[in-house]
C-alpha positions as a Python dict, from the first residue, in 0.01 Angstrom:
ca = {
    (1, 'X'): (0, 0, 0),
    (2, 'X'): (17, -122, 317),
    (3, 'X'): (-189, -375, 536),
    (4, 'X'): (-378, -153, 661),
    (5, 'X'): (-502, -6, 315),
    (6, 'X'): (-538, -370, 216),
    (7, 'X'): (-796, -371, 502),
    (8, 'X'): (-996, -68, 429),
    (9, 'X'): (-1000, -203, 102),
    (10, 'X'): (-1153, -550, 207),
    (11, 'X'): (-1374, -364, 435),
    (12, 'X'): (-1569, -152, 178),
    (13, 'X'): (-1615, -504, -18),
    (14, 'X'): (-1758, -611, 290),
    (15, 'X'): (-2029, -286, 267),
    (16, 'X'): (-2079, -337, -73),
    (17, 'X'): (-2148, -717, -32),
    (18, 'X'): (-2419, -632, 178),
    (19, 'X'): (-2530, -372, 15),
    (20, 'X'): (-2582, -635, -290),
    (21, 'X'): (-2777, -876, -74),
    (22, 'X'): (-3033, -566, -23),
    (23, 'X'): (-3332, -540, -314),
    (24, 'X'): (-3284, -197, -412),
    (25, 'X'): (-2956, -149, -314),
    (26, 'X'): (-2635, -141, -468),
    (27, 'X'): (-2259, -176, -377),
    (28, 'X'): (-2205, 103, -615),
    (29, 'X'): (-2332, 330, -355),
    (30, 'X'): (-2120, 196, -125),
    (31, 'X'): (-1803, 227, -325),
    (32, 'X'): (-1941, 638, -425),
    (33, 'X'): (-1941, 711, -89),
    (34, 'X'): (-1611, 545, 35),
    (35, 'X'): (-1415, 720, -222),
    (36, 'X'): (-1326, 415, -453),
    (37, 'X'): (-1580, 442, -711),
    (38, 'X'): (-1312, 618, -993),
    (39, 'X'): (-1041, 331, -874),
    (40, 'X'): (-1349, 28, -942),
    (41, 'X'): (-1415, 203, -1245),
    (42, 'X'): (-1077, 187, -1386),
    (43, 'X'): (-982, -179, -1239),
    (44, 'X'): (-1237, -305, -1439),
    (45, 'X'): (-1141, -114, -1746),
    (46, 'X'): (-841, -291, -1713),
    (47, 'X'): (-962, -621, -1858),
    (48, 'X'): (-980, -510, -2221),
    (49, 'X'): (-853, -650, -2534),
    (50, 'X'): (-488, -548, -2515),
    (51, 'X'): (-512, -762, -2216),
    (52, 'X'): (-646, -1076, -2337),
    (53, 'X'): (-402, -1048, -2607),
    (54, 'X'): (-110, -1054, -2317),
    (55, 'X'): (-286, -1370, -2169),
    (56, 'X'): (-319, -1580, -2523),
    (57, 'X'): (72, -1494, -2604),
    (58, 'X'): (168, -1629, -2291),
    (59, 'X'): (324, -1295, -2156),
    (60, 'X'): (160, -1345, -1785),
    (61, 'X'): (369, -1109, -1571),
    (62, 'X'): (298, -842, -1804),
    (63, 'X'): (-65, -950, -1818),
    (64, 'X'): (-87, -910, -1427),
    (65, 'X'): (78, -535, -1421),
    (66, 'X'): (-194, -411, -1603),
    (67, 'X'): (-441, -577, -1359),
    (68, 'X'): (-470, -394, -948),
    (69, 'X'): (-464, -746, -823),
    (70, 'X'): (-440, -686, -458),
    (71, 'X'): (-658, -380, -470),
    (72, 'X'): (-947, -625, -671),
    (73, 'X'): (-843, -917, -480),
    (74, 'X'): (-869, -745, -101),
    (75, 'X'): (-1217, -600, -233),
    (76, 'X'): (-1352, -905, -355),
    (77, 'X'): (-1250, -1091, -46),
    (78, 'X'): (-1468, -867, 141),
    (79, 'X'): (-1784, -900, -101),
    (80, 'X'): (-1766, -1285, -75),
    (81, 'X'): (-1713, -1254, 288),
    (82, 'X'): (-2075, -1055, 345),
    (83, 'X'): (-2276, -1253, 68),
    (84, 'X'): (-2183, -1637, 225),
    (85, 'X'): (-2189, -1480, 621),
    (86, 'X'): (-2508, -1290, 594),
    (87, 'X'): (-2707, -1372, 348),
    (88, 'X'): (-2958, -1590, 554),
    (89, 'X'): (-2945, -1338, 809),
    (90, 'X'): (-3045, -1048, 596),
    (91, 'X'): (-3302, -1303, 467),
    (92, 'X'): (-3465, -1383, 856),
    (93, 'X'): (-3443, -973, 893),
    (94, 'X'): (-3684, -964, 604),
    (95, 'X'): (-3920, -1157, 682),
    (96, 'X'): (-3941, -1086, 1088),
    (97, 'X'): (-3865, -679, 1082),
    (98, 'X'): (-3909, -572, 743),
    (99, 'X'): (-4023, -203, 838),
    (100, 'X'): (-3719, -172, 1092),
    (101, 'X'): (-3487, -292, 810),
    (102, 'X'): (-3572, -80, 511),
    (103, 'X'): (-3562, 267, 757),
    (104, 'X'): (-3230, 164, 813),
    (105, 'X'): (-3133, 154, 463),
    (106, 'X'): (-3349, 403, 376),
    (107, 'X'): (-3138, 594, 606),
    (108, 'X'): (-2824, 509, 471),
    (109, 'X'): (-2908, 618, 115),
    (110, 'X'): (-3094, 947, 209),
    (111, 'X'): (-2748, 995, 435),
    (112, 'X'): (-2519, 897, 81),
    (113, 'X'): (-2713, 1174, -92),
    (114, 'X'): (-2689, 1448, 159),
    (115, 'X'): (-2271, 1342, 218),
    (116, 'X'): (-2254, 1364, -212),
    (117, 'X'): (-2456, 1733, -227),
    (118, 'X'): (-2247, 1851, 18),
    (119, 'X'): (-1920, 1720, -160),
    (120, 'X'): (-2020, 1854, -476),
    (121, 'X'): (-2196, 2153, -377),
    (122, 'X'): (-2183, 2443, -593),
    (123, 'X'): (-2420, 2330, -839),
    (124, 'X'): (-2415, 2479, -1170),
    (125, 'X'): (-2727, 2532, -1370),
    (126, 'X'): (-2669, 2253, -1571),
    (127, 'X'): (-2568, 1983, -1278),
    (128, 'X'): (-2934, 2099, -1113),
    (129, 'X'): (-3089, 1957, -1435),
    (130, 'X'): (-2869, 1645, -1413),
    (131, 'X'): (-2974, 1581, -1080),
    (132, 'X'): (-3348, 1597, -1178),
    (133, 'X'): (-3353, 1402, -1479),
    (134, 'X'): (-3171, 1144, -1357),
    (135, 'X'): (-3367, 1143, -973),
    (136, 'X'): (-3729, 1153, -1167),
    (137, 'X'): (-3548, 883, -1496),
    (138, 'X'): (-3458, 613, -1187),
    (139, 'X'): (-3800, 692, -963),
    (140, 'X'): (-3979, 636, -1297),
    (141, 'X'): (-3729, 288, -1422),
    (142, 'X'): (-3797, 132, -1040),
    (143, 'X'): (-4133, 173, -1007),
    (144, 'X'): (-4195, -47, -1364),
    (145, 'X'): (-4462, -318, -1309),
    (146, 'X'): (-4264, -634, -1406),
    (147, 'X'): (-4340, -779, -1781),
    (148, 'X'): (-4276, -1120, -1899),
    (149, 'X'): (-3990, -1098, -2187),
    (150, 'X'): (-3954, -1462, -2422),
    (151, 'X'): (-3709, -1671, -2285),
    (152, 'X'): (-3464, -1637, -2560),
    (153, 'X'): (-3074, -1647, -2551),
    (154, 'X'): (-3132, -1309, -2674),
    (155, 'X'): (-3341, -1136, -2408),
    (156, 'X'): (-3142, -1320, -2158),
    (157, 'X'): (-2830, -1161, -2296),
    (158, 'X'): (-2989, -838, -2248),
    (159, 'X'): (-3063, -931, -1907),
    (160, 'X'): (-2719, -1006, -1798),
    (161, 'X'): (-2647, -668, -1956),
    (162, 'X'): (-2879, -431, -1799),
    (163, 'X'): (-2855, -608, -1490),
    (164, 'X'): (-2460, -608, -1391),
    (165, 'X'): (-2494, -222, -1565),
    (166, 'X'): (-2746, -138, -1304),
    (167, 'X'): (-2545, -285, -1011),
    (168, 'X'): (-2208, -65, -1139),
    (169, 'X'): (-2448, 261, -1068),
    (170, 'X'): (-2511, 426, -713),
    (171, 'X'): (-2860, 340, -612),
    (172, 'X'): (-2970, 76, -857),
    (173, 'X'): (-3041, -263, -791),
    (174, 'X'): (-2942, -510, -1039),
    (175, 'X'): (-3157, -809, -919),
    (176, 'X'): (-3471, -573, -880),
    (177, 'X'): (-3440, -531, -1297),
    (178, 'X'): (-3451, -885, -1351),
    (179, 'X'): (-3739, -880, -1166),
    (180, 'X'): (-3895, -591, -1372),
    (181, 'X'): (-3776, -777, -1728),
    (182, 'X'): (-3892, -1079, -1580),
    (183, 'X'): (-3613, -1256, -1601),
    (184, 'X'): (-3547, -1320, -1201),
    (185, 'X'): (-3704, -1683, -1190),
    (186, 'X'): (-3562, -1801, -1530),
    (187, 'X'): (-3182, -1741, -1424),
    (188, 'X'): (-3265, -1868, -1053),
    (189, 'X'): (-3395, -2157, -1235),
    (190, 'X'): (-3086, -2185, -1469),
    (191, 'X'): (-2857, -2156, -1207),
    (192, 'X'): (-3086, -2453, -985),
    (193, 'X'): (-3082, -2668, -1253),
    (194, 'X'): (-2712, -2589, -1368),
    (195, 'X'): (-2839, -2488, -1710),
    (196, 'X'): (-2504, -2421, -1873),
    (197, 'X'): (-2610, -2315, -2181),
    (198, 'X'): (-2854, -2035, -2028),
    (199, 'X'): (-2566, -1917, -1805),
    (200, 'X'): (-2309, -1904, -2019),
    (201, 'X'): (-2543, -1666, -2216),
    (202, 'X'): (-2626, -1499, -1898),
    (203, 'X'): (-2282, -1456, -1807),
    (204, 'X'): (-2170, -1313, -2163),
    (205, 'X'): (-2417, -986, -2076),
    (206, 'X'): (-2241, -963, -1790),
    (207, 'X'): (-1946, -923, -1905),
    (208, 'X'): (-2089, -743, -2173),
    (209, 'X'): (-2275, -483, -1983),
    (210, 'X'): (-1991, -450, -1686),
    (211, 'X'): (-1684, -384, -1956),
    (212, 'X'): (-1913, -155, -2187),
    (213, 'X'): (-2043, 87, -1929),
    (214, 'X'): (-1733, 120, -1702),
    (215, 'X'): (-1600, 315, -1988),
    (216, 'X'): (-1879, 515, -2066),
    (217, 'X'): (-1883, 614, -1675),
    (218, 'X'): (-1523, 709, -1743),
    (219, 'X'): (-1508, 908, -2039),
    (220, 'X'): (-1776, 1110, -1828),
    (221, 'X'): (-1619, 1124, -1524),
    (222, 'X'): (-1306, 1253, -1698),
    (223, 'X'): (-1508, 1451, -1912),
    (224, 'X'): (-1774, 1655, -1700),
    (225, 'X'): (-1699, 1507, -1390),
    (226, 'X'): (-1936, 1696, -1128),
    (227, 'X'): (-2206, 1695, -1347),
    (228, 'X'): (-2151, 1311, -1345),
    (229, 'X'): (-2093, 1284, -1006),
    (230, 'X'): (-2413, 1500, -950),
    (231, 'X'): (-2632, 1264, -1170),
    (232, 'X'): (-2509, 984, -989),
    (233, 'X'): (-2629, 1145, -674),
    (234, 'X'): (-2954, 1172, -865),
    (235, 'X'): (-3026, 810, -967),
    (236, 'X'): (-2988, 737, -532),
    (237, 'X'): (-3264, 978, -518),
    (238, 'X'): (-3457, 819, -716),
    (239, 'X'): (-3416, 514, -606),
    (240, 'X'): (-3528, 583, -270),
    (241, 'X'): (-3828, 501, -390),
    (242, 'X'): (-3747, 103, -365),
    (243, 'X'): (-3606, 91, -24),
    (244, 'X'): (-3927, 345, 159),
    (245, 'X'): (-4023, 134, 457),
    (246, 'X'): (-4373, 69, 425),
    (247, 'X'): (-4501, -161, 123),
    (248, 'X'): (-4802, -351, 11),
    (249, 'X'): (-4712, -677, -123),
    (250, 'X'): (-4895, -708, -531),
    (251, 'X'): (-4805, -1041, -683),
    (252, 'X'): (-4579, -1325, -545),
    (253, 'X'): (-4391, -1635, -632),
    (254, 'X'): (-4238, -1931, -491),
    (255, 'X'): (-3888, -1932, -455),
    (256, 'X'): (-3627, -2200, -462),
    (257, 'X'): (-3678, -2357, -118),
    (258, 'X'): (-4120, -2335, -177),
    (259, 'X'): (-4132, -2013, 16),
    (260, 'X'): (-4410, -1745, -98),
    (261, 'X'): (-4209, -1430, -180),
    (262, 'X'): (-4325, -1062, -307),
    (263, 'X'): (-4244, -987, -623),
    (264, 'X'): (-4400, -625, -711),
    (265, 'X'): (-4458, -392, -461),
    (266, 'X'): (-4662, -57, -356),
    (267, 'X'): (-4531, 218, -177),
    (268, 'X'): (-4816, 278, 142),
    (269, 'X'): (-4777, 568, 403),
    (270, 'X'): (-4759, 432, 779),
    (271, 'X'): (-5043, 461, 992),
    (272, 'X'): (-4901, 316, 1415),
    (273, 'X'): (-4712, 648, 1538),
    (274, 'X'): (-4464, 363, 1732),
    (275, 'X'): (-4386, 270, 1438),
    (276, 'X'): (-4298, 563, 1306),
    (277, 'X'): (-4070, 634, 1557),
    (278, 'X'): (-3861, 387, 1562),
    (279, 'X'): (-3837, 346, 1180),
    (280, 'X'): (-3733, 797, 1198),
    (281, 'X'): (-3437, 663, 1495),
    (282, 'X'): (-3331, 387, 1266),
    (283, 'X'): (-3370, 605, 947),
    (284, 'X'): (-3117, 823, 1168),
    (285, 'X'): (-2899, 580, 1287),
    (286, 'X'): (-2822, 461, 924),
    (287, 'X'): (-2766, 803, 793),
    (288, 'X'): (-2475, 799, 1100),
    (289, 'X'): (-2366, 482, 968),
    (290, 'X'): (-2292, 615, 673),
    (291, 'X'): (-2065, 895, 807),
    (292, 'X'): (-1877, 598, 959),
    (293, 'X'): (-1831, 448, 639),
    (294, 'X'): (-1713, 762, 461),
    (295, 'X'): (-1426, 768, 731),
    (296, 'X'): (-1283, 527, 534),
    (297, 'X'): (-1217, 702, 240),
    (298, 'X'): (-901, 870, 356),
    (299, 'X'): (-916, 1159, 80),
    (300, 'X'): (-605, 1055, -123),
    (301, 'X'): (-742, 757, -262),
    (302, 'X'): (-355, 545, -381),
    (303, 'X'): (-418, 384, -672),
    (304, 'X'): (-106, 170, -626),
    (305, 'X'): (-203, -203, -591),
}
């Protein structure tokens, strides 16, 4: 693997970290459509139990060739890179052009799903009904008013678990379930107030959820892998439904730094025609993005690290 692999690789962290910093996005997506989702999928599979075992005997070279360092290492560099460089940007966006910014995005999903059909295009009968249950299954789970769960190590186990499961899936944003379990403000709160305790508990679902489901995803992409590949392309069709440019705000709460900040949300059809326009060229512009972005998956994906 060369360096130029190496930088391909840190690029599509790069995408993903955005993607990440995006309610109703995920970096899944960005992985699907850059070809690396199968190599992500089995990186992470590679921290398992005959692992840990090599790490507690002592046997660390043998513990690192099991591991793609450089391939997890170059990707992770990227992700960092885009959550500490443009996180307050994204956040300014927001608030000043929020219409402009989710047609872009909007964009870039609706341009992932068309890029994915055509990829796995012939359906079969039976990826058709994959594609529909799991579109109308994610429409349905992102539109959920949010609840208010007890604030027990228990349901914040869960928590961590549904949420990093959500953000391994194309289309689903983990952050915006923590917001549906109600569980958003009590780990920002934990991780303000450096709750250990709450954390660590966080952080076990986490790991939980993310080592769990990354062999489910597996066994089925191994398994029936265009119907898989087809559902997937489902759930970002369903979640369109988060990132459609024109909302009405529902309920709020303060953030960290005092700020007033929407919590639930209505889709609303637009009603200025100049608006309209320029959110269809930016809805355009973001499906070409996307294009650009799936020029970097160079077809024979190495999995050499």
């Amino acid at each position: 693997m060369n360096w130029l692999n190496h930088l391909r690789i840190a690029l599509i962290g790069f995408c993903m970290g955005v993607a990440d910093l995006i309610p109703g996005v995920s970096g899944g997506t960005v992985a699907f459509i850059c070809g690396i989702y199968d190599r992500l999928i089995e990186a992470i599979k590679s921290f398992d139990v005959a692992l840990l075992r090599l790490v507690l005997a002592g046997r660390f070279r043998e513990a690192l060739a099991r591991v793609p360092v450089v391939f997890l290492v170059s990707l992770g560099a990227g992700l960092l890179t885009a959550i500490f460089t443009l996180s307050k940007v994204l956040s300014a966006l927001f608030k000043s052009h929020p219409v402009e910014l989710w047609s872009f995005f909007f964009g870039l999903i609706l341009g992932s799903i068309v890029l994915l059909t055509v990829e796995t295009w012939k359906w079969r009968a039976k990826d058709a009904v994959a594609f529909v249950l799991a579109a109308i299954a994610t429409y349905w789970l992102v539109g959920l008013d949010a609840i208010q769960t007890p604030a027990t190590p228990l349901y914040l186990f869960v928590a961590g678990f549904i949420a990093i499961s959500a953000m391994i899936l194309p289309g689903i944003s983990g952050s915006y379930l923590l917001v549906i379990m109600g569980k958003y403000q009590q780990v920002l709160d934990a991780v303000n107030s450096r709750d250990i305790a709450s954390l660590a508990i966080f952080v076990a679902g986490i790991v939980a959820g993310i080592l769990s489901l990354v062999r489910v995803i597996s066994w089925l992409l191994h398994k029936w892998r265009q119907t898989t590949l087809v559902a997937l392309t489902g759930i970002m069709a369903g979640a369109l439904r988060t990132v459609w440019p024109w909302k009405e705000v529902l309920t709020t709460r303060i953030n960290s730094h005092g700020e007033v900040v929407p919590v639930t949300q209505r889709n609303i059809l637009p009603t200025e025609p100049r608006e309209i326009v320029v959110a269809l060229v930016l809805l355009v512009i973001g499906a070409v993005v996307v294009l650009g972005l799936s020029r970097l998956n160079p077809g024979k994906d190495t999995k050499s690290a």
